[in-house]
BAFITOR-406691 format. One line per field, with one value per atom (N, C-alpha, C, O, CB): residue number from 1; atom name; x, y, z. Coordinates in steps of 0.05 Angstrom, whole numbers. Glycine has a CB too. Layout:
k = [NUM_...]
a = [CA_...]
u = [X_...]
v = [Y_...]
w = [Z_...]
***
This chain:
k = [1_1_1_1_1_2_2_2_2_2_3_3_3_3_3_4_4_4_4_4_5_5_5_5_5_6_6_6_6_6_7_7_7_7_7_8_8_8_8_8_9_9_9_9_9_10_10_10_10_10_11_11_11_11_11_12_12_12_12_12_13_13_13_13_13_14_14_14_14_14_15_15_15_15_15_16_16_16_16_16_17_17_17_17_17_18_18_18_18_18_19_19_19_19_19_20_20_20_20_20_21_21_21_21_21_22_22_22_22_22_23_23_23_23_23_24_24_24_24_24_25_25_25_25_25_26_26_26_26_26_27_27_27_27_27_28_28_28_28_28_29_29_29_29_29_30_30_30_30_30_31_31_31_31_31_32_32_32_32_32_33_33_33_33_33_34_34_34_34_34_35_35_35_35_35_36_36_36_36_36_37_37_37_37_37_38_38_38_38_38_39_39_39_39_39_40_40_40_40_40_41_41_41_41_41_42_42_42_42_42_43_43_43_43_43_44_44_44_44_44_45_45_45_45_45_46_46_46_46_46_47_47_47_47_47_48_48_48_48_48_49_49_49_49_49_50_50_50_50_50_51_51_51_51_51_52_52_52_52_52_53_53_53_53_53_54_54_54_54_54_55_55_55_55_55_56_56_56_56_56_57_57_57_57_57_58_58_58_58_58_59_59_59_59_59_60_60_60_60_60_61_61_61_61_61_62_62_62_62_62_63_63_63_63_63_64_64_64_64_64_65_65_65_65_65_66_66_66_66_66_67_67_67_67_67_68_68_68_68_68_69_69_69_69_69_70_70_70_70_70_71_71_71_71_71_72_72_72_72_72_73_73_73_73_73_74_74_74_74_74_75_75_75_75_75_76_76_76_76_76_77_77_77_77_77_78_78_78_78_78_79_79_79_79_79_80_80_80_80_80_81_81_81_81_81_82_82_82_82_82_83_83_83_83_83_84_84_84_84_84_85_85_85_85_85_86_86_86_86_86_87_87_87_87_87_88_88_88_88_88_89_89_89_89_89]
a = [N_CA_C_O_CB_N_CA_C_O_CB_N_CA_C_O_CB_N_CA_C_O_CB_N_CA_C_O_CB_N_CA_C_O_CB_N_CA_C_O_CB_N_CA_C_O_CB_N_CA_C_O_CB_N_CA_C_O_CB_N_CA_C_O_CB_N_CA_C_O_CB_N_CA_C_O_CB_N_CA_C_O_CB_N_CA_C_O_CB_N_CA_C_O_CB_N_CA_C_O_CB_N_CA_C_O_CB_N_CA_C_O_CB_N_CA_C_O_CB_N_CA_C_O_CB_N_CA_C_O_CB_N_CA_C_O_CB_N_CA_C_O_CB_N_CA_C_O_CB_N_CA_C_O_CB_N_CA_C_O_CB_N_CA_C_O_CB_N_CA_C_O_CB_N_CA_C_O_CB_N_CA_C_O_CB_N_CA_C_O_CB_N_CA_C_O_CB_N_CA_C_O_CB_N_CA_C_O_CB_N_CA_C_O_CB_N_CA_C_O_CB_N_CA_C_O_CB_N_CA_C_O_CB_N_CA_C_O_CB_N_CA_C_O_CB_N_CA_C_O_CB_N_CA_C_O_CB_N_CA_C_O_CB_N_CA_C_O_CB_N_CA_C_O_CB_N_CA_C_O_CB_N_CA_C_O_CB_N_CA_C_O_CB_N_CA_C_O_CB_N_CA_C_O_CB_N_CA_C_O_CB_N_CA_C_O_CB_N_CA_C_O_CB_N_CA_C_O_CB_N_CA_C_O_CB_N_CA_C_O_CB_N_CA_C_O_CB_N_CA_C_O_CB_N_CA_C_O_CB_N_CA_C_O_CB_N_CA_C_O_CB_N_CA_C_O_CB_N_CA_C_O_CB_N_CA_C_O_CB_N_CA_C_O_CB_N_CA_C_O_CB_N_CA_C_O_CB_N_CA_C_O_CB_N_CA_C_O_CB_N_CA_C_O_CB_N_CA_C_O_CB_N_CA_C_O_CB_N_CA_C_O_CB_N_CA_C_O_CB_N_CA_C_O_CB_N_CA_C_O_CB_N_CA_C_O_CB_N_CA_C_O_CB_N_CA_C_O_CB_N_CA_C_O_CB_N_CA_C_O_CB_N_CA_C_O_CB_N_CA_C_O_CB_N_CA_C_O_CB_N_CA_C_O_CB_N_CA_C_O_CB_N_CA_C_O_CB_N_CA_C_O_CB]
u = [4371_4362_4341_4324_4386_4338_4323_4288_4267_4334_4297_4272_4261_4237_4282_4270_4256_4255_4240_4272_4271_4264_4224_4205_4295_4232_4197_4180_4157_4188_4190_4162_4161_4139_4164_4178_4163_4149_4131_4184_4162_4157_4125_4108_4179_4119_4089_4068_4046_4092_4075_4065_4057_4033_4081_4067_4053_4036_4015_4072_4036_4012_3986_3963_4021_3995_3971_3952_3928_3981_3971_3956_3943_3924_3981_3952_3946_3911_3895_3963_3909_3885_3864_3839_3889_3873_3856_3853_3837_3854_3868_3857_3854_3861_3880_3829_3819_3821_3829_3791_3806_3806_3779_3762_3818_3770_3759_3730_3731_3787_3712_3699_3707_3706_3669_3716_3733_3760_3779_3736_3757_3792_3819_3819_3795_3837_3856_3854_3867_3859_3836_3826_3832_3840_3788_3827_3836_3815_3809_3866_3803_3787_3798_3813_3762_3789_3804_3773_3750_3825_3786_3760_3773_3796_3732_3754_3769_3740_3721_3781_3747_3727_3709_3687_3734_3711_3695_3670_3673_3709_3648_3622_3625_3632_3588_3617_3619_3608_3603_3597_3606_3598_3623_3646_3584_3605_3625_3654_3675_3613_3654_3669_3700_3721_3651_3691_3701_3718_3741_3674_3693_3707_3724_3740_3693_3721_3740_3765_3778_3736_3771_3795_3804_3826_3795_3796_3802_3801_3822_3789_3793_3794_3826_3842_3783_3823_3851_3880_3903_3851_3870_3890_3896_3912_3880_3885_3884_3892_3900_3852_3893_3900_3932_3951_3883_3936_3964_3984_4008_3971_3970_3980_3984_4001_3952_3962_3967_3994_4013_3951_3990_4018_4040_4061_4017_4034_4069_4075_4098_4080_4054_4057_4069_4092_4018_4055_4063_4099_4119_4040_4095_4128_4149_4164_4130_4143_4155_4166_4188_4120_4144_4151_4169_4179_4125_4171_4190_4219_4235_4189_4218_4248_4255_4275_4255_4239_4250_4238_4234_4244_4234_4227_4204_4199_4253_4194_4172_4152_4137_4163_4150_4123_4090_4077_4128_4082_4058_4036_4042_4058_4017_3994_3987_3965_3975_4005_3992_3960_3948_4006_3948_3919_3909_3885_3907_3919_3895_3900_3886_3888_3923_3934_3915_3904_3961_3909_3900_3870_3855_3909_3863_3832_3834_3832_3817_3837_3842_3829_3806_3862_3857_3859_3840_3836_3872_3822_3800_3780_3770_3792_3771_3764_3756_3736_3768_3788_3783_3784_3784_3808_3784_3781_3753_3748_3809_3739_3709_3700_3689_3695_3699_3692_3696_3679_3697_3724_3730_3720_3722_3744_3715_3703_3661_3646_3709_3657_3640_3631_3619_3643_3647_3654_3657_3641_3687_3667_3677_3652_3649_3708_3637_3610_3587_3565_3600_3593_3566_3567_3548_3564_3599_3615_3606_3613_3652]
v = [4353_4328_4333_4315_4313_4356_4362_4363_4358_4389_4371_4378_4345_4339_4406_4338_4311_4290_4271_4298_4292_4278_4288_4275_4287_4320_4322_4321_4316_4343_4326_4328_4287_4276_4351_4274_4246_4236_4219_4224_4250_4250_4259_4248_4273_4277_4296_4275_4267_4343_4269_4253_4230_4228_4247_4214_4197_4211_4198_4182_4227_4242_4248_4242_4268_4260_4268_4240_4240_4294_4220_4191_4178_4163_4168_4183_4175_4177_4161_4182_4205_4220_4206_4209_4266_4192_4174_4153_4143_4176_4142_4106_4110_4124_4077_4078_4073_4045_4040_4087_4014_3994_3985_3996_3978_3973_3959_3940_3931_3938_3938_3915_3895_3875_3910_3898_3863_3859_3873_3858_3834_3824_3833_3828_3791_3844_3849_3873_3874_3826_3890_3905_3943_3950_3894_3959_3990_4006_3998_4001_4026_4045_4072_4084_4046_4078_4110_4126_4119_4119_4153_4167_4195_4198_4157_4217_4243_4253_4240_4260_4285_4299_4302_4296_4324_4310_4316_4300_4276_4313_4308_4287_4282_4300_4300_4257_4242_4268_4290_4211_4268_4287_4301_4293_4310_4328_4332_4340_4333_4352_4352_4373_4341_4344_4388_4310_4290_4282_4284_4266_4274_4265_4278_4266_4257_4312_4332_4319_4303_4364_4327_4302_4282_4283_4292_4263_4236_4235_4223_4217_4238_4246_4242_4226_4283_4277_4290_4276_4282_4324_4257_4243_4217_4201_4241_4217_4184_4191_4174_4166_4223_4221_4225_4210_4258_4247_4242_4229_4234_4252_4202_4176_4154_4137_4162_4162_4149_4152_4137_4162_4181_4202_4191_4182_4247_4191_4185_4155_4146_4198_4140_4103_4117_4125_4075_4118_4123_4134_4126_4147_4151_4167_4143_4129_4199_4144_4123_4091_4082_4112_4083_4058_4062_4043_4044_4095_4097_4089_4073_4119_4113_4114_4085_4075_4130_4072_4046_4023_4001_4045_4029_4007_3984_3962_3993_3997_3976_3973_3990_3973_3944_3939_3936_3917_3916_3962_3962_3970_3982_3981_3961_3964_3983_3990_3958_4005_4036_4041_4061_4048_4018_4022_4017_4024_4010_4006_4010_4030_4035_3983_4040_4073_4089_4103_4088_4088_4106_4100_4119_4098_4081_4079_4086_4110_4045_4079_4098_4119_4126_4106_4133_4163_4182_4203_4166_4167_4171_4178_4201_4149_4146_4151_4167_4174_4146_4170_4195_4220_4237_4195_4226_4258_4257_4278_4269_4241_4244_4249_4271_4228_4232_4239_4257_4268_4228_4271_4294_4321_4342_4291_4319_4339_4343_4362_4311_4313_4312_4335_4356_4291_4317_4332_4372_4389_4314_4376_4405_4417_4441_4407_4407_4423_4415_4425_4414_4398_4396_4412_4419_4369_4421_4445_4469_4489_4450]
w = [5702_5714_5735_5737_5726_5751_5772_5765_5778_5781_5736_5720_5705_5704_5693_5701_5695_5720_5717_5670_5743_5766_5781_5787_5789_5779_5779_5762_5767_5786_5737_5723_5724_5719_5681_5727_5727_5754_5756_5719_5775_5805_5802_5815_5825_5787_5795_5772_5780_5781_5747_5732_5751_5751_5711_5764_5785_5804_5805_5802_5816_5830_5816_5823_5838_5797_5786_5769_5765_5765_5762_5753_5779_5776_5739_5803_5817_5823_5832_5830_5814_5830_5801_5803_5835_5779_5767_5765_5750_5753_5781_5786_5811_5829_5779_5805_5829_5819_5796_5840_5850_5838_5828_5842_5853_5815_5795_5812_5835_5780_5799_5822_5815_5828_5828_5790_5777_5784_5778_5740_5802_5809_5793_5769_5804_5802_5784_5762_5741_5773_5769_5747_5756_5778_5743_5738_5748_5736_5714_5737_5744_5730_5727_5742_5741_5708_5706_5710_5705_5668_5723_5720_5726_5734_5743_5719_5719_5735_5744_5686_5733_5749_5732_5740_5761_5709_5688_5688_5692_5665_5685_5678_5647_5631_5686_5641_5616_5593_5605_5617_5574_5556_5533_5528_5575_5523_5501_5510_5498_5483_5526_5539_5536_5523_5580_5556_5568_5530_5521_5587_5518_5495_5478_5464_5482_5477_5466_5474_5461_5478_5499_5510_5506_5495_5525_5510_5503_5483_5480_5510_5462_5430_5422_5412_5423_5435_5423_5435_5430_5432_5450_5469_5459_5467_5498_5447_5426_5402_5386_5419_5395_5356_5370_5363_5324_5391_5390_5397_5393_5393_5417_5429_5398_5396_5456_5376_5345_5339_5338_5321_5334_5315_5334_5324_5316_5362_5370_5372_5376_5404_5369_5360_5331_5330_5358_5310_5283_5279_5266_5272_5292_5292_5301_5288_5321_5326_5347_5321_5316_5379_5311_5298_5272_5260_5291_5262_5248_5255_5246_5242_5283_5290_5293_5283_5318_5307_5320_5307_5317_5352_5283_5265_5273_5263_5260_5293_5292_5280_5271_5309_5278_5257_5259_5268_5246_5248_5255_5226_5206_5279_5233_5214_5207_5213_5220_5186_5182_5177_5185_5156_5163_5160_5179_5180_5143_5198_5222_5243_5262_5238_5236_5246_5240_5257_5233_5214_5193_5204_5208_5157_5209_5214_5247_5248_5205_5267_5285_5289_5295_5283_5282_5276_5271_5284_5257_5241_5226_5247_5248_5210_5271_5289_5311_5325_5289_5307_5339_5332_5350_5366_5310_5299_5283_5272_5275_5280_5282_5300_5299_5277_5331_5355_5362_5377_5370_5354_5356_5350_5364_5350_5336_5308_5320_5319_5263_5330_5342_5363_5362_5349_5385_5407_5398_5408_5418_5390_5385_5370_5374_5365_5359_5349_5368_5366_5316_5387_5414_5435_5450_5430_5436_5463_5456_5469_5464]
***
């Protein structure tokens, strides 16, 4: 238990150090250290195919209903960018 009280305790710290507020009312920006480029989208890429796969998985277990083809297109998506990204690095 000690071990999941920090690792969720430190997961807020470290989200922390990426939001900021918004110039739009009610709004949040994310931003990292990284300057925009290939290196940025390698990341975010790979952070979206496996935020897909665990929506995809996830809607098995728990039966939710979701649009596999637009999983599937997605996916497609972000492992182009990906694939992108990884031959510009």
């Amino acid at each position: 238990m000690w071990l999941a009280e920090n690792t969720l305790a430190a997961s807020y710290v470290h989200g922390n150090l990426h939001v900021g507020d918004r110039t739009q009312p009610g709004g949040i920006s994310i931003s990292t250290r990284l300057p925009e480029g290939p290196l940025s989208d390698l990341v975010a890429s790979a952070s979206a195919m496996a935020q897909i796969e665990l929506l995809r998985l996830a809607s098995i277990v728990f039966g939710w209903p979701v649009d596999l083809n637009h999983l599937r297109e997605l996916a497609r998506q972000a492992l182009e960018l990906n694939n992108g990204a990884a031959a510009a690095s």
